[in-house]
N, C-alpha and C positions, 0 to 999 in steps of 0.2 A: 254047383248045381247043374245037372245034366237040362239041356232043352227036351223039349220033346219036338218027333219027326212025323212026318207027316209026305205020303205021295203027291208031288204034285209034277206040271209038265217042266221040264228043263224049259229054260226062257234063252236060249241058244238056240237050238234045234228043234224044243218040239217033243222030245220024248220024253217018257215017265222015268223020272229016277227017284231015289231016296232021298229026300231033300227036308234039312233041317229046319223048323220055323228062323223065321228074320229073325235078326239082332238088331237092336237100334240103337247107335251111340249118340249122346248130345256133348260134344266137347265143347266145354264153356272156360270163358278164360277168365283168368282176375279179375277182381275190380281193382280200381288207383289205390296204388300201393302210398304209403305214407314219403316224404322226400319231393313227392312231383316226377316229372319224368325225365329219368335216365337209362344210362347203357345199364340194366338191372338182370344178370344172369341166375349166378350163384348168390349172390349178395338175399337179405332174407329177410327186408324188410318189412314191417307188416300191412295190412291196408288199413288205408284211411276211414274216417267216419264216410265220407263218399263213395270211396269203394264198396263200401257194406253195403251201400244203398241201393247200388248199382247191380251186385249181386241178388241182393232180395227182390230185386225187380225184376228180373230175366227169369226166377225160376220162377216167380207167382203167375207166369204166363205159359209155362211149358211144363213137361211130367203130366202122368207121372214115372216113376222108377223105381227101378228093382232094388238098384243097388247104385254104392256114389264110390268112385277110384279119384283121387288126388294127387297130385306129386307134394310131396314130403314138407316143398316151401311153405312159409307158413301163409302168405299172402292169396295161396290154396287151401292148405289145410287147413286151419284155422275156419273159414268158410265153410268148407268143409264139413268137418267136425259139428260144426253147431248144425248145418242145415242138417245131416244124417240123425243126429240123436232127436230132435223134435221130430220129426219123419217117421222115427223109428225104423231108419236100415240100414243095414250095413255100409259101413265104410272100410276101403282100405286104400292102403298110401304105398303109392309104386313112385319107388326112387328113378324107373329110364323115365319116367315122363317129367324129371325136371328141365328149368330152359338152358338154352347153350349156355355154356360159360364163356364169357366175353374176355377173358384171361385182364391185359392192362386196361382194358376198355371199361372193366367195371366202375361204376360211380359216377362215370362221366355225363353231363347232359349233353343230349346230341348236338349244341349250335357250340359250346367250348370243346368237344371233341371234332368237329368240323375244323372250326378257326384250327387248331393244333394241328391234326393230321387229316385233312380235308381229301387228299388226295390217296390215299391207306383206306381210308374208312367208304371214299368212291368205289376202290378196287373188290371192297369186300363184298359192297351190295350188289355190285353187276356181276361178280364173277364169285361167291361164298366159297365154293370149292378150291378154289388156287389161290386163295387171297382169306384164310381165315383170320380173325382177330388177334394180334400178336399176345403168346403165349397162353391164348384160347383153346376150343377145342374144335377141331374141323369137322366141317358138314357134313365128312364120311363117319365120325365117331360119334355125333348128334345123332344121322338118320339110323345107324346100326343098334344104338340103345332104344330109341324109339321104334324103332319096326324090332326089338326084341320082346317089350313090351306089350304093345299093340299085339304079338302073335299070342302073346301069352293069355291074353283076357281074352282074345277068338278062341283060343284051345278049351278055357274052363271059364265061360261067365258067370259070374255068379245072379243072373236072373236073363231075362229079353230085353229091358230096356234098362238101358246103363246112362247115368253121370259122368263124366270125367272132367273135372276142374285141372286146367291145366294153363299153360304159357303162351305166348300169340306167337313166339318160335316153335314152339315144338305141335302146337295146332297147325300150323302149314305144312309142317314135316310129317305130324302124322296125315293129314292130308292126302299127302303127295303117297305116303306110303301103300292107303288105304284104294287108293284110285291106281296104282301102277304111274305115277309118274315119277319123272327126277325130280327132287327138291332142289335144287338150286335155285332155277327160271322161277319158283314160288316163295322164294324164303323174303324175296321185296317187293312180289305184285299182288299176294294178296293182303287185304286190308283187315286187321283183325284187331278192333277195338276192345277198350276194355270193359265187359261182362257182353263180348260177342259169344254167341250160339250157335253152332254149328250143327247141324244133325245128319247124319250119315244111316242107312240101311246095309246091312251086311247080309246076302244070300249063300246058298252053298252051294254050287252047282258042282256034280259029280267028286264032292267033297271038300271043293278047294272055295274061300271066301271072294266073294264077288262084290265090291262097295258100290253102292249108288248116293252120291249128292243128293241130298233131298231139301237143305234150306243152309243158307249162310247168312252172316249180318244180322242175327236179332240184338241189335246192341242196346243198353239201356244208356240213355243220353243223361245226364244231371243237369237239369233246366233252372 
């Protein structure tokens, strides 16, 4: 679906250019997946009755929307799936926005993957780039599918205000992508609970995407 454009002032400079209306993304993340919490990359476990809850609760407070994109997992999808056909809109399921793969790391809970390799799994959080997960995928192949992704739904969104159910790694990363930052210094400082909301504005100055931060942390708590 083509946006529609409209003149307005360039917010740089000042001048009149052709400038497409805003894009608004909300990237929202799982709820608790079924197992409790582990190193959970590829692994595809489903969510829990909590997790649902959790989810049902962050969208009853935010949208509406055009359109809902997922990554493929099911602990997305699945969510997904149901929230779009009640709704009645479209979904589609974009395989770069799944989360890293944590290669041996998968399955592990984070205090028995400490105890083991405490000092491996330090290197990885301070430094994700020189230090990826052994037999994992590294941060440069994480942010290169994710910002292949992300370019792809800026080129052809299918409506102005989009969904995207996705992973608390690959939310930082698209993040970092969406803002011009490195992912690295982000992949362990920001805090991205499960059925947190994120919402991003996307401009287009002299055609190129422009993201502004507009809200982080709506997370739904299970009291």
């Amino acid at each position: 679906m083509a946006r529609s454009v409209s003149y307005a002032p360039n917010l740089l400079t000042g001048s009149t250019t052709l400038h497409q209306q805003p894009l608004f993304v909300d990237l929202l993340r799982h709820g608790e997946p079924e197992g409790g919490r582990k190193y959970r990359g590829r692994l595809d476990d489903p969510l829990s009755a909590t997790g649902w809850r959790q989810l049902r609760r962050a969208v009853a407070v935010a949208g509406p929307w055009d359109a809902v994109i997922s990554s493929p997992l099911c602990r997305c999808a699945d969510f997904a799936r149901d929230y779009s056909t009640h709704q009645g809109l479209p979904l589609y399921l974009e395989p770069d926005f799944r989360e890293i793969d944590f290669g041996e790391w998968e399955g592990w809970e984070p205090a028995a993957l400490f105890e083991a390799q405490g000092d491996r799994l330090t290197a990885f959080w301070r430094d994700p780039r020189r230090h990826p997960p052994p037999g994992g995928e590294t941060l440069d192949a994480l942010h290169g599918r994710l910002a292949r992704g992300w370019r792809r739904w800026l080129d052809e969104p299918p409506g102005e205000r989009l969904l995207v159910v996705c992973h608390g790694g690959a939310i930082r990363v698209l993040l970092a992508e969406a803002l011009g930052l490195d992912p690295a210094p982000l992949l362990g400082r920001i805090h991205v609970p499960y059925a947190c909301l994120t919402r991003l504005r996307v401009d287009w100055i002299d055609g190129n995407p422009v993201a502004t931060l507009l809200a982080h942390g709506c997370a739904v708590d299970e009291g």
